[in-house]
C-alpha positions in Angstrom: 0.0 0.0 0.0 1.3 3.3 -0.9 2.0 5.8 2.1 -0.4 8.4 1.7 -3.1 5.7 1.9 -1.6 4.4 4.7 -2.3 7.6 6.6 -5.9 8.0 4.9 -6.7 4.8 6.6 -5.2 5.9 10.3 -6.9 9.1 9.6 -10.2 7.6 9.3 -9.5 5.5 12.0 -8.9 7.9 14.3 -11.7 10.3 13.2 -14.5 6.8 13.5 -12.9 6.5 17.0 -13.6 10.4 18.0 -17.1 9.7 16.9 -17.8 7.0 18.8 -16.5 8.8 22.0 -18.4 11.5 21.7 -21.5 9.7 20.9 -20.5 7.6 24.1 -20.4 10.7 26.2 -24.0 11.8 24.5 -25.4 8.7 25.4 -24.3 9.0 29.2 -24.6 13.0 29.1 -28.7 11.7 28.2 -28.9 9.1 30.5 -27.9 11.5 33.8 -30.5 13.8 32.4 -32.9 11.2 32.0 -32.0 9.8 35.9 -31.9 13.7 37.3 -35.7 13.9 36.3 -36.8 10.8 37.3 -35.5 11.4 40.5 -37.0 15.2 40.5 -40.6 13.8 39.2 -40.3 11.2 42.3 -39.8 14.0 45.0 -42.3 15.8 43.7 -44.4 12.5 44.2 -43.5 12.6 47.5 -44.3 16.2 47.8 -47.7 15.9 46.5 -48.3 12.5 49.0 -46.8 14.0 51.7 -50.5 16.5 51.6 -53.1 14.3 51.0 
């Protein structure tokens, strides 16, 4: 294989790999948003329990 393909190849190696990090840290960035308002909706549960 001839050099400059070589370094295509790590290039879009590297790049794919960058990607799937920051999706990664998407995904989890999501998930604590999904937990924080779950755990908001539960205490206001709670809340609204705690008058009846």
């Amino acid at each position: 294989m001839n050099q400059k393909l070589i370094k295509l190849v790590d290039h879009l190696g590297a790049s794919a790999q960058q990607v799937a990090s920051s999706a990664k840290q998407l995904s989890d960035g999501a998930e604590h948003q999904v937990q924080s308002i779950e755990e908001k909706r539960d205490t206001s549960t709670l809340q609204a329990s705690s008058y009846s």
